[in-house]
C-alpha atoms as a printed R data frame, in Angstrom:
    type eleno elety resid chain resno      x       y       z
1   ATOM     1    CA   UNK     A     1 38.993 -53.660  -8.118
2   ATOM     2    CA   UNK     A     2 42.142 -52.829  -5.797
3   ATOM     3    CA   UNK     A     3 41.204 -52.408  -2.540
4   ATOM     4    CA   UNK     A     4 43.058 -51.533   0.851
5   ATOM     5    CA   UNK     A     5 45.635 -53.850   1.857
6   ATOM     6    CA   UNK     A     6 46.634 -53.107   5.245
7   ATOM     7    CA   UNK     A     7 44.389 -52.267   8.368
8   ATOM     8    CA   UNK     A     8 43.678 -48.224   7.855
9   ATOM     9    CA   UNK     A     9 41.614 -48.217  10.909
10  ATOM    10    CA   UNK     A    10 44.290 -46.782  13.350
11  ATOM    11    CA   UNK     A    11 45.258 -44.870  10.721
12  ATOM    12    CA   UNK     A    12 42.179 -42.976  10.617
13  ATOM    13    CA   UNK     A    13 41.626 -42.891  14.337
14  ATOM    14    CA   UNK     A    14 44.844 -40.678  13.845
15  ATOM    15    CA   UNK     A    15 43.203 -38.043  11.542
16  ATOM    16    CA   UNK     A    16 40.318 -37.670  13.634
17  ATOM    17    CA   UNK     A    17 42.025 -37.352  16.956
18  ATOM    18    CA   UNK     A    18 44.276 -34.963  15.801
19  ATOM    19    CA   UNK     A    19 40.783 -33.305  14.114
20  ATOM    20    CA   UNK     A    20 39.114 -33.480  17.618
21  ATOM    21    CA   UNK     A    21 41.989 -32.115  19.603
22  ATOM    22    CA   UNK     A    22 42.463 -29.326  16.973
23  ATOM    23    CA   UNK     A    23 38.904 -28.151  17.154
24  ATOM    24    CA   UNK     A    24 38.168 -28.683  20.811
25  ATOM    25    CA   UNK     A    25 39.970 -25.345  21.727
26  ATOM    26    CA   UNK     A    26 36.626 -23.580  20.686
27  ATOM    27    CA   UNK     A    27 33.906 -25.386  22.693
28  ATOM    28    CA   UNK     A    28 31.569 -23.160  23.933
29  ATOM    29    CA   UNK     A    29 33.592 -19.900  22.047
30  ATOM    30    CA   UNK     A    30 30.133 -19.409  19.577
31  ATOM    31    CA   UNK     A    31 32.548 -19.501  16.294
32  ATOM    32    CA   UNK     A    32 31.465 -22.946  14.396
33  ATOM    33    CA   UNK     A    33 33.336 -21.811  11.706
34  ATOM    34    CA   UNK     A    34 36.825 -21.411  13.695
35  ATOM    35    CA   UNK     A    35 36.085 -25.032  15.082
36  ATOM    36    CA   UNK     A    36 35.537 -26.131  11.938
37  ATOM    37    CA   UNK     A    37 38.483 -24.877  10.319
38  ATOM    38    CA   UNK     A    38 40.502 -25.951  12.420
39  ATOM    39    CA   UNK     A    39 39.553 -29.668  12.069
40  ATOM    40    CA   UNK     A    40 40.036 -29.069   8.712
41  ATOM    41    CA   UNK     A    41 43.147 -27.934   8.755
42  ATOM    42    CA   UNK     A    42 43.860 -30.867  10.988
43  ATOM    43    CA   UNK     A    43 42.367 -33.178   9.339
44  ATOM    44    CA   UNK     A    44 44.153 -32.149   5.803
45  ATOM    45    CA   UNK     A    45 47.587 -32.374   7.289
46  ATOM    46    CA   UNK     A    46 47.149 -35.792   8.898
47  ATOM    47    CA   UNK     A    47 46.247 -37.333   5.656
48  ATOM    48    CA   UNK     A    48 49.002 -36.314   3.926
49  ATOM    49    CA   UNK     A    49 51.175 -38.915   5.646
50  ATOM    50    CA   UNK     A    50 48.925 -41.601   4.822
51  ATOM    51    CA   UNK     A    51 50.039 -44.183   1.928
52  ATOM    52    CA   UNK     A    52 46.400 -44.087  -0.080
53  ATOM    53    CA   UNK     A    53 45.273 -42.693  -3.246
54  ATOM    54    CA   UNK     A    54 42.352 -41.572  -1.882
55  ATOM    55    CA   UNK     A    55 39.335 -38.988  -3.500
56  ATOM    56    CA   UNK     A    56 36.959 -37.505  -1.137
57  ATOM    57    CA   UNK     A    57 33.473 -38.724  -2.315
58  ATOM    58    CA   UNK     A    58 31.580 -37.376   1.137
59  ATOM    59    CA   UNK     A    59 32.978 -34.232   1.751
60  ATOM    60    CA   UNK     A    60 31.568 -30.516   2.733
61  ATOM    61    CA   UNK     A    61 30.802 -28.900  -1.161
62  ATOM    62    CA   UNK     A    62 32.566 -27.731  -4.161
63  ATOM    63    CA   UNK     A    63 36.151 -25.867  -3.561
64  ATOM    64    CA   UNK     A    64 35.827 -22.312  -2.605
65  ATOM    65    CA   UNK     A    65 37.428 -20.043   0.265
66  ATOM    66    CA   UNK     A    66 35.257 -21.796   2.817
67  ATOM    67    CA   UNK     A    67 37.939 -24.303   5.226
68  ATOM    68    CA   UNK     A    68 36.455 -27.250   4.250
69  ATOM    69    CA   UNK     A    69 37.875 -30.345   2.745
70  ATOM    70    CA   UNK     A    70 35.770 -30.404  -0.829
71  ATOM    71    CA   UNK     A    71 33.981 -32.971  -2.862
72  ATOM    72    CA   UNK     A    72 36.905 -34.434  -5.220
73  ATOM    73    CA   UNK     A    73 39.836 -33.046  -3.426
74  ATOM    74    CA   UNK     A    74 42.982 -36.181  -3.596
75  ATOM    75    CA   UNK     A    75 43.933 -37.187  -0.346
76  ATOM    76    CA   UNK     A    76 47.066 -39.159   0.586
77  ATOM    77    CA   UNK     A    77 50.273 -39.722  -0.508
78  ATOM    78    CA   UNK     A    78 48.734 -41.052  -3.864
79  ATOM    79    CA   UNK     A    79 51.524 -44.242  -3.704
80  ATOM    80    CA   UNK     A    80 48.705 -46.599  -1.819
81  ATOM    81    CA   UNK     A    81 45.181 -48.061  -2.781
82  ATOM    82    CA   UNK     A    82 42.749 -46.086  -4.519
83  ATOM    83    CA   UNK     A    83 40.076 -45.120  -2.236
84  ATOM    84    CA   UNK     A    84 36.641 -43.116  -1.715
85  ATOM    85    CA   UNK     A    85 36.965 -40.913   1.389
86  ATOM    86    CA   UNK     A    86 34.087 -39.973   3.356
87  ATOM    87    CA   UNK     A    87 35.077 -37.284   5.889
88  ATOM    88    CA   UNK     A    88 33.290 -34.912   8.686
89  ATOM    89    CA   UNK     A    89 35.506 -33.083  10.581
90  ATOM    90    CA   UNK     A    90 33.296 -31.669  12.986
91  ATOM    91    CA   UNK     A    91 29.451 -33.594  13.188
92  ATOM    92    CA   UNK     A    92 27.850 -30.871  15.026
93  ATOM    93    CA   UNK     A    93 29.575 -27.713  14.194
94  ATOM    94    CA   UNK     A    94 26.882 -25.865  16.492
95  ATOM    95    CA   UNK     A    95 27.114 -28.458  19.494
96  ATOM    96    CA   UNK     A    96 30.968 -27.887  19.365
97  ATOM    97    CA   UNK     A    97 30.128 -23.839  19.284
98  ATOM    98    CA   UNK     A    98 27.897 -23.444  22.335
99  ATOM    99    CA   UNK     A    99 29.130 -25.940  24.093
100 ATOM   100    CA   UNK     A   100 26.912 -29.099  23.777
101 ATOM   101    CA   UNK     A   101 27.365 -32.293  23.841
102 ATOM   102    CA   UNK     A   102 27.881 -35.318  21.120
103 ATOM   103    CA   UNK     A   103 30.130 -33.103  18.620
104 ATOM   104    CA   UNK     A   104 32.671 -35.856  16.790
105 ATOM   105    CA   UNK     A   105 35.019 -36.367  14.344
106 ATOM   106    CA   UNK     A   106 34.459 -39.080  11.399
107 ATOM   107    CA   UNK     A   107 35.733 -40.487   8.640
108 ATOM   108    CA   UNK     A   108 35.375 -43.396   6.339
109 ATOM   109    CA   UNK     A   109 37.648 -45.203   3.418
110 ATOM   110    CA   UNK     A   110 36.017 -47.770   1.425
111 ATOM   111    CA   UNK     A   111 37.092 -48.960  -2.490
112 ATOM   112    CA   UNK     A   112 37.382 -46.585  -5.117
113 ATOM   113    CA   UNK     A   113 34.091 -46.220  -6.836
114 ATOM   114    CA   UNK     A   114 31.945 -48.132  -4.217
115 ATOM   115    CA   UNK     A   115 30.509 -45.290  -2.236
116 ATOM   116    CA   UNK     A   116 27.239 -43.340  -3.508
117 ATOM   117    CA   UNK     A   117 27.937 -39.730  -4.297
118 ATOM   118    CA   UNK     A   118 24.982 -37.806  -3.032
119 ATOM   119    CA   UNK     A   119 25.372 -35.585  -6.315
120 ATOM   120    CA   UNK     A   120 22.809 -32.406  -5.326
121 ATOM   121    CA   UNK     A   121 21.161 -33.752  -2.877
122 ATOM   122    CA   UNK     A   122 21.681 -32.507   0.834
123 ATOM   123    CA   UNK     A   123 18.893 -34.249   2.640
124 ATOM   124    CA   UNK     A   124 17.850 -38.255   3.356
125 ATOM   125    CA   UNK     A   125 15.075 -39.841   5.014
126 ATOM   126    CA   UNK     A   126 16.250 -42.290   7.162
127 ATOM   127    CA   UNK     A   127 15.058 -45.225   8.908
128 ATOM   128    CA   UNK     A   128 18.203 -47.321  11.533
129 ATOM   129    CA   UNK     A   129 17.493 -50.374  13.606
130 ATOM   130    CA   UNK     A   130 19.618 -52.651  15.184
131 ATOM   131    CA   UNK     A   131 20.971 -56.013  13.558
132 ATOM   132    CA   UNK     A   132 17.999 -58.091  15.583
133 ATOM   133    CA   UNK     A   133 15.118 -55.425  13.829
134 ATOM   134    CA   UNK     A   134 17.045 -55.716   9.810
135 ATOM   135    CA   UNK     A   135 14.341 -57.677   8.217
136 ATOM   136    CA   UNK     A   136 11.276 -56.159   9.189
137 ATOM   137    CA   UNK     A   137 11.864 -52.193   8.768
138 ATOM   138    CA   UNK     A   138  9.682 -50.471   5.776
139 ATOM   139    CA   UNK     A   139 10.967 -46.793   5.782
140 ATOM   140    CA   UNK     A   140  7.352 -46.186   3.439
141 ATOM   141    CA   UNK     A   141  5.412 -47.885   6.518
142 ATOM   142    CA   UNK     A   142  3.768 -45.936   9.218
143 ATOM   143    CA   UNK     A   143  5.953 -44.862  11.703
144 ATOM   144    CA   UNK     A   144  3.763 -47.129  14.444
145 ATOM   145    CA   UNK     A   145  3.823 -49.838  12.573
146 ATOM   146    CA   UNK     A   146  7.373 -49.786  12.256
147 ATOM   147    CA   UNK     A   147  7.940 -49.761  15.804
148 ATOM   148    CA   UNK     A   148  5.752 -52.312  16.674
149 ATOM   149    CA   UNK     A   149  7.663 -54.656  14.193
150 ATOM   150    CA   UNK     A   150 10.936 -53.613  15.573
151 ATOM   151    CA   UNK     A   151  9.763 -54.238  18.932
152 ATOM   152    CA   UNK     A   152  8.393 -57.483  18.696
153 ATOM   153    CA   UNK     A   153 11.423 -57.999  16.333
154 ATOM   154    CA   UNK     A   154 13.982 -57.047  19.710
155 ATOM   155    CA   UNK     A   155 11.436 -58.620  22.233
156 ATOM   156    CA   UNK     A   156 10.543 -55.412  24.041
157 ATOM   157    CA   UNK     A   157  7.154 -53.986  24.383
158 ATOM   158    CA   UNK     A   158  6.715 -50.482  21.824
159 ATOM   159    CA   UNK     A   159  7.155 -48.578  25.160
160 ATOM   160    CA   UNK     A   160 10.280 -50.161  26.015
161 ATOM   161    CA   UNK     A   161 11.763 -48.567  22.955
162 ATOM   162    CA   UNK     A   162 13.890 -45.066  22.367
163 ATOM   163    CA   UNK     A   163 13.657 -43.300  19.059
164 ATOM   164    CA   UNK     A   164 16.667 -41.074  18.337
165 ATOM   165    CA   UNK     A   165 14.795 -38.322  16.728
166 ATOM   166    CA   UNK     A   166 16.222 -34.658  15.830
167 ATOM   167    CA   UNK     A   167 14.449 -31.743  17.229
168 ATOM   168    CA   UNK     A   168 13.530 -30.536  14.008
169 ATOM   169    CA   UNK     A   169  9.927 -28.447  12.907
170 ATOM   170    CA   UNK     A   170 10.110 -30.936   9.831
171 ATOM   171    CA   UNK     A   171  9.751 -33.858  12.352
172 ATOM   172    CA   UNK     A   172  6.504 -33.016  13.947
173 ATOM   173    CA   UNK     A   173  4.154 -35.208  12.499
174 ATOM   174    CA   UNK     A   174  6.597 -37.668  12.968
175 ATOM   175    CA   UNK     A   175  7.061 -36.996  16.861
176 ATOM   176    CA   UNK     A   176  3.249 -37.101  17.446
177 ATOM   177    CA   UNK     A   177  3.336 -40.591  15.331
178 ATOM   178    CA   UNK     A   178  6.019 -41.869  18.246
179 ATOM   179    CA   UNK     A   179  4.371 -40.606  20.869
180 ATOM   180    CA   UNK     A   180  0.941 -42.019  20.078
181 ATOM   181    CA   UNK     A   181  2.285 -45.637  19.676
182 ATOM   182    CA   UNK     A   182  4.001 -45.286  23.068
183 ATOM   183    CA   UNK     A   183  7.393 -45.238  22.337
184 ATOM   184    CA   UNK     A   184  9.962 -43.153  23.855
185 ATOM   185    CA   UNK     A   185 11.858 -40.463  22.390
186 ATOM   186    CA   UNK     A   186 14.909 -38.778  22.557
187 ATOM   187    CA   UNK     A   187 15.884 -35.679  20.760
188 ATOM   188    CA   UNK     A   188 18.925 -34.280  19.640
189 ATOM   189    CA   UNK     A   189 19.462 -30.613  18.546
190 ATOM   190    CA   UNK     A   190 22.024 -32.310  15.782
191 ATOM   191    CA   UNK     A   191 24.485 -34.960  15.162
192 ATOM   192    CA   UNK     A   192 22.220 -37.763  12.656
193 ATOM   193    CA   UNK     A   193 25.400 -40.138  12.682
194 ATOM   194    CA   UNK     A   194 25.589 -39.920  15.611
195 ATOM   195    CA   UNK     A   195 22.184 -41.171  16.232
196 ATOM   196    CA   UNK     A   196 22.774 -43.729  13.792
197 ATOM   197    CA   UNK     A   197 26.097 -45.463  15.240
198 ATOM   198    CA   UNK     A   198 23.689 -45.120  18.437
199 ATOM   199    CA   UNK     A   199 20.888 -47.234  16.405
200 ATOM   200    CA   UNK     A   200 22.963 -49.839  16.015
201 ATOM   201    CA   UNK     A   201 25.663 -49.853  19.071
202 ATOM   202    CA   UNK     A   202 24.641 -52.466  21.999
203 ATOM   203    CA   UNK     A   203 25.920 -50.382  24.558
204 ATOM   204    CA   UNK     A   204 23.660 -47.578  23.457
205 ATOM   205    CA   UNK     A   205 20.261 -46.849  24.837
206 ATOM   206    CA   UNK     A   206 18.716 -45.545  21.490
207 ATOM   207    CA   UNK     A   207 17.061 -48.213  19.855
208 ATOM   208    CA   UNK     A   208 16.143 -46.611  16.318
209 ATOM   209    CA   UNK     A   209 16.792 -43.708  14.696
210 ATOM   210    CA   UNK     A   210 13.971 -42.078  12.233
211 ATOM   211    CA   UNK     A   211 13.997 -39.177  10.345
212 ATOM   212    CA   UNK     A   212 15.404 -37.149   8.012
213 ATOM   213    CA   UNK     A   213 18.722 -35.685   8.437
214 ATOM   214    CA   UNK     A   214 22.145 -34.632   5.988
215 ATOM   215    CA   UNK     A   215 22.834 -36.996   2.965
216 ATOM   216    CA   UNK     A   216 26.530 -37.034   3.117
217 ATOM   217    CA   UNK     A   217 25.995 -38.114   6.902
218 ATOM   218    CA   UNK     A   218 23.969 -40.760   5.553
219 ATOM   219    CA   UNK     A   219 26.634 -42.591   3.613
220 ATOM   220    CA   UNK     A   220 28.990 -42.471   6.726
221 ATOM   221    CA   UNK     A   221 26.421 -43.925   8.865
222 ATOM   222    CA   UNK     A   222 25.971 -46.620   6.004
223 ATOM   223    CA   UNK     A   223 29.967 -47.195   6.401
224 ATOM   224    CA   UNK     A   224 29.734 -48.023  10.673
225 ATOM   225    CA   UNK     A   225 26.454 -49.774   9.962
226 ATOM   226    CA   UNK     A   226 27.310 -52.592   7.507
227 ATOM   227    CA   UNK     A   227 30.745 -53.087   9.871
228 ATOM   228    CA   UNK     A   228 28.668 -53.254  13.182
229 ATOM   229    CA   UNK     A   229 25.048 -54.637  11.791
230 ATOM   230    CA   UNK     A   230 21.899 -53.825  11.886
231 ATOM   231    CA   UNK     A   231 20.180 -51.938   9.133
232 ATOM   232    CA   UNK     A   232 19.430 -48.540   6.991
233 ATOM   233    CA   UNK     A   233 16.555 -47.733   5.058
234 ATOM   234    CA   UNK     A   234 17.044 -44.403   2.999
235 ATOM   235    CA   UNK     A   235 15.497 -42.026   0.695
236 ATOM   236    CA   UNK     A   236 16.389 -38.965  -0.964
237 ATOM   237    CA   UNK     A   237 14.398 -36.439   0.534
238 ATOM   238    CA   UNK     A   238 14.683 -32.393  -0.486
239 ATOM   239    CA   UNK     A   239 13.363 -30.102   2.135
240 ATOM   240    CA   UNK     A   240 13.555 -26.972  -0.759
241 ATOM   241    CA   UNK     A   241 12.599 -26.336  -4.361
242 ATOM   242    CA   UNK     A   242 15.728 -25.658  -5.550
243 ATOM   243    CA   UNK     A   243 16.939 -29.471  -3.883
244 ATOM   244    CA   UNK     A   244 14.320 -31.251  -5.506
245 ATOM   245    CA   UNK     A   245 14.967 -29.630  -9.071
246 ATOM   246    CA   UNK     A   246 18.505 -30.179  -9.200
247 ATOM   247    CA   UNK     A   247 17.549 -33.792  -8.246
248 ATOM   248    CA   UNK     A   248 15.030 -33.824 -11.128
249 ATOM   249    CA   UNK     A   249 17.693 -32.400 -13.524
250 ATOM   250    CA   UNK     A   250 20.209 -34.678 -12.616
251 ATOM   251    CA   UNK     A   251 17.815 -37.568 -13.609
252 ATOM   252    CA   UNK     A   252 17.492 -39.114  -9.855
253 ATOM   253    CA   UNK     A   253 14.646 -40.917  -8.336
254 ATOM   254    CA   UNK     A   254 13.312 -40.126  -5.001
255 ATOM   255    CA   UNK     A   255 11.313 -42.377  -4.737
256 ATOM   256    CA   UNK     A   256 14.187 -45.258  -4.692
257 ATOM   257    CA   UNK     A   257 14.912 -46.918  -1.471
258 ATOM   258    CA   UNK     A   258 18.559 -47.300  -0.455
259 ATOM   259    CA   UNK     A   259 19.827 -49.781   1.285
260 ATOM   260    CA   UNK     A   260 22.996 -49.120   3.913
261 ATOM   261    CA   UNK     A   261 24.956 -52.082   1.104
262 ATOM   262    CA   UNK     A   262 23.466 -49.451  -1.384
263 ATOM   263    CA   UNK     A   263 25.239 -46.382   0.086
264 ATOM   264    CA   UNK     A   264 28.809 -48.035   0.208
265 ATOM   265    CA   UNK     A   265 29.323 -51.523  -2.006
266 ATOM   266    CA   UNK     A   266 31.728 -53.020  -0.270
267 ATOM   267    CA   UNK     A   267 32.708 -54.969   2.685
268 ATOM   268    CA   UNK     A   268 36.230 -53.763   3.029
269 ATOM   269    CA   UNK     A   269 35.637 -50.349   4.835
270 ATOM   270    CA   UNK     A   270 37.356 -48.672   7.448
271 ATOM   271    CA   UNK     A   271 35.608 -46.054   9.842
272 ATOM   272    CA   UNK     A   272 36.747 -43.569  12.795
273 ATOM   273    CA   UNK     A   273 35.507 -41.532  15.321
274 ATOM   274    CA   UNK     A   274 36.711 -39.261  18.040
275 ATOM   275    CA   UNK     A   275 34.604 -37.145  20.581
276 ATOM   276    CA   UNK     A   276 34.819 -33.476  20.433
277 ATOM   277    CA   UNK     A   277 32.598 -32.137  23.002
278 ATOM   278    CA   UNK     A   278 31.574 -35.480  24.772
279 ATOM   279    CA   UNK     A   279 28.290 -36.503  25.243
280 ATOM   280    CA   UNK     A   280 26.118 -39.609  25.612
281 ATOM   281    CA   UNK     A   281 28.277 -41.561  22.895
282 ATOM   282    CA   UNK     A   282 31.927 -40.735  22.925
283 ATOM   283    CA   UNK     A   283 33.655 -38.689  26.011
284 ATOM   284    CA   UNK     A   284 34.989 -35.285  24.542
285 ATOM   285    CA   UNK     A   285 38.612 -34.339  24.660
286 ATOM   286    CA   UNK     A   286 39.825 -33.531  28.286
287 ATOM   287    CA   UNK     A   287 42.668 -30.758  28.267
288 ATOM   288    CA   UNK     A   288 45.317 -31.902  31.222
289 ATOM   289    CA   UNK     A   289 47.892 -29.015  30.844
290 ATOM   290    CA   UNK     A   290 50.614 -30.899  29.278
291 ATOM   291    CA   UNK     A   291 48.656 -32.586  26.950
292 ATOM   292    CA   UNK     A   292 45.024 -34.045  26.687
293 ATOM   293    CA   UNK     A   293 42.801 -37.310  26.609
294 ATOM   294    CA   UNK     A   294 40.485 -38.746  23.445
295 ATOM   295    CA   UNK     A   295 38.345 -41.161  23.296
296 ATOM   296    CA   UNK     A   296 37.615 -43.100  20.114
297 ATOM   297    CA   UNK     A   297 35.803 -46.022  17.839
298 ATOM   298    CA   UNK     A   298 37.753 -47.707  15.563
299 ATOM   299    CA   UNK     A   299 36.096 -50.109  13.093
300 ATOM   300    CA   UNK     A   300 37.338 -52.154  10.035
301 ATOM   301    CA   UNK     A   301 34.616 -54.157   7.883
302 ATOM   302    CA   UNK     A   302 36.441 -57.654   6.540
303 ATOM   303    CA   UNK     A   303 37.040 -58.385  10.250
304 ATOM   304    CA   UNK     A   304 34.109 -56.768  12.039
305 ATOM   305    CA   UNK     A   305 36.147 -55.522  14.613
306 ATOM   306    CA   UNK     A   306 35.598 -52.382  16.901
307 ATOM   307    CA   UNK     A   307 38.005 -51.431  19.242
308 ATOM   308    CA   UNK     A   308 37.096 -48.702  21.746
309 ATOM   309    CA   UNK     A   309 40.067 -46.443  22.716
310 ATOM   310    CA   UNK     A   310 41.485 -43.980  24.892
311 ATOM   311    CA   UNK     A   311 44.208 -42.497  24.033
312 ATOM   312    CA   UNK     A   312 46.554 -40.291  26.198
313 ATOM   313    CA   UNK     A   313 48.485 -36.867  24.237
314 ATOM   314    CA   UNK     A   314 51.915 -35.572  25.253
315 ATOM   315    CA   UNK     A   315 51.623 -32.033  23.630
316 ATOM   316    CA   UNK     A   316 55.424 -31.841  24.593
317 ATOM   317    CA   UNK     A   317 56.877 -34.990  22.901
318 ATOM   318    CA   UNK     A   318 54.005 -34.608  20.282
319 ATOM   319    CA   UNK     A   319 54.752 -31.502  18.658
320 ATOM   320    CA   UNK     A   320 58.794 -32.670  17.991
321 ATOM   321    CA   UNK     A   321 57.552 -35.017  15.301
322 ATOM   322    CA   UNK     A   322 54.009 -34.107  14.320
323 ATOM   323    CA   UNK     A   323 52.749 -30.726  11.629
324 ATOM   324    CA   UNK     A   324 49.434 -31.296  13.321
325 ATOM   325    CA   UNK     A   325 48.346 -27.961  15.413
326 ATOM   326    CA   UNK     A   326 47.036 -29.672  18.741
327 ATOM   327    CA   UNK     A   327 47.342 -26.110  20.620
């Protein structure tokens, strides 16, 4: 299997700064779909420079006339590694269009042929604890009993813990489960990586995350979480008819647990993210006049390293060598 033989972390880091600064013109504007093109765009052009071979595995659908950057669409140059791409230009296309907070950019390169393809399926069950909490999780358990495993696990009481949770109708039952065994909870509008780098990220105050959110954002979570620890429990889980019978035609079980080494078979991944609209995870991009401020994670698997960054824009100096629209 060929795999990536230089550090694409940066490299990355690159495509979704230049994604985040490109889209962070419409915070607050109430056009998600301007943001998100624009990210696109962004996105598409930085990765042209880039010396992979790569074929986007987690993308945003099949190729139409929507801006998105599609489900088999070649990325790269073509002259480097072969690759499976895993991309999300804007996480929270809503939070970036009224204005709230925790809106990134993401992406994440692992192997060719090592990442799951999701297929039909648009929604996952999803069950994220921390490295010290990995071998006692049981996404088919009780919500309460879960907890009280994870706490014991992470030697806090149940009410010690926060639950990343999003404010969904579909998680309900789930929120009254939480709430009855005492834990705490905090809910987010959207953003379900976000809430699963959070999970697993030691200077984070969410402790879990539970429930079910997108299935694409499920395999990038699964990228950040075998590189930083911790663990994912996963299930396909259709919130419509027509969902569950295209996952019934297409001969897949729902019933299968996935594991996060499921969702991406490989060590030697790569993962970036960039704030958009800033938030409780990664500060947003901060507009200075003649240029701008991002802040970013930057992870690569074989080593295990993260590097937090900030990074400081000259739009003047910038826009002499880059294609990238930053204004």
């Amino acid at each position: 299997m060929e795999v990536p033989s230089k550090n694409l972390a940066l490299d990355l880091t690159r495509v979704t700064e230049a994604a985040s600064l490109a889209s962070a013109r419409w915070l607050g504007r109430g056009d998600k779909n301007s943001g998100d093109k624009a990210a696109v765009d962004a996105m598409r052009k930085s990765f042209s420079s880039l010396d992979i071979d790569g074929t986007v595995i987690i993308g945003e659908g099949e190729k139409d006339e929507a801006p998105m950057l599609y489900n088999g669409e070649q990325l790269g140059t073509g002259n480097g590694p072969r690759v499976d791409v895993a991309v999300d230009p804007v996480e929270g296309t809503r939070l970036l269009a009224y204005g709230r907070p925790n809106a990134i950019s993401v992406v994440g390169v692992a192997p060719a042929n090592t990442m799951f393809n999701p297929g039909p399926s648009y929604y996952m069950k999803k069950l994220v604890v921390p490295e010290a909490a990995s071998g006692v999780i049981d996404i088919d358990a009780p919500a309460g009993e879960n907890l009280t495993k994870i706490a014991k696990a992470m030697d806090k009481d149940v009410d010690d813990l926060t639950v990343f949770v999003l404010d969904k109708p579909r998680h309900a039952k789930l929120i009254d489960e939480i709430r009855e065994v005492g834990a705490r909870i905090a809910l987010f509008t959207d953003g379900d990586i976000t809430g699963s780098l959070m999970a697993v990220d030691p200077h984070s105050d969410i402790d879990v995350m539970m429930g079910t959110g997108g299935t694409p954002e499920g395999v990038l979570s699964a990228i950040a979480i075998r590189i930083m620890g911790g663990s994912m429990q996963a299930k396909l889980d259709p919130q419509g008819g027509g969902e569950k019978t295209a996952l019934i035609n297409a001969g897949i079980d729902t019933r299968h647990v996935l594991t996060e080494k499921e969702l991406v078979k490989s060590d030697d991944l790569f993962f970036a993210a960039t704030g958009i609209s800033g938030g409780s995870f990664l500060h947003g991009v901060k507009f200075t006049g003649k240029g701008a401020v991002t802040h970013s994670m930057s992870m690569r698997g074989l080593t295990g390293t993260i590097r937090y960054m900030e990074a400081v824009h000259n739009f003047r100096t910038l826009m002499k060598v880059s294609a990238v629209p930053y204004d």
